[in-house]
C-alpha positions, 0 to 999 in steps of 0.5 A: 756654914760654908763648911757644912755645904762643902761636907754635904756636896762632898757627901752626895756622891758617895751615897749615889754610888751605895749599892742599894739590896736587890729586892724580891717582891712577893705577890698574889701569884706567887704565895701558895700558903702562909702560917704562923708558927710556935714561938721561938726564943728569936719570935714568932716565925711566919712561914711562907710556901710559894708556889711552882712559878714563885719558887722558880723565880725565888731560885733564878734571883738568889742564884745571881744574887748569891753573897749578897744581902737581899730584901723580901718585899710584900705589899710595899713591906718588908718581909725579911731581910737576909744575906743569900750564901746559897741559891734558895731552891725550895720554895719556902721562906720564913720571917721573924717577928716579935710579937704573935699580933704581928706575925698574925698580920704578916700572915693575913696579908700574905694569906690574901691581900698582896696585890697581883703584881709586882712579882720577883725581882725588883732591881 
């Protein structure tokens, strides 16, 4: 018994300093337009057109998270995750699902029912 509390106290601190995944948050704002494309041999993609504010802040938080692993999240979701190798500058994001019932969800939410806020970077 005594073992395992010592494995665990040990443990601890090294999961405190795991750096968490910079997180983006999607919202209301920030969504022009969703849709659910063809599917694909990896799923059913969901594209995702951001508008003028949201691209620009999609820009500045790939830019300085450049290298890093990244998560995409709508209304407490997420969307997607993925490593940024460049700064994204278009203003288009896309996530793959496996099936059209959940690509189709995916789509309706981020169509409409995303909350106003919060917006962009999270951490």
């Amino acid at each position: 018994m005594m073992r395992w509390i010592a494995v665990l106290l040990l443990a601890l601190p090294a999961t405190g300093l795991a750096e968490t995944e910079p997180e983006f948050c999607l919202c209301s704002p920030f969504v022009e337009k969703s849709e659910v494309g063809e599917q694909t041999e990896l799923g059913w993609p969901v594209y995702v057109k951001l508008t003028g504010i949201g691209a620009a802040s999609l820009e500045a938080f790939t830019e300085v998270n450049a290298g890093k692993t990244i998560r995409v999240i709508a209304g407490r979701r997420e969307f997607l995750r993925a490593k940024v190798s460049v700064p994204i500058t278009s203003g288009n994001l896309h996530g793959t699902f496996s099936s059209h019932e959940v690509a189709s969800d995916w789509q309706r939410t981020l169509s409409g029912k995303l909350p106003a806020a919060p917006c962009g970077a999270l951490n």
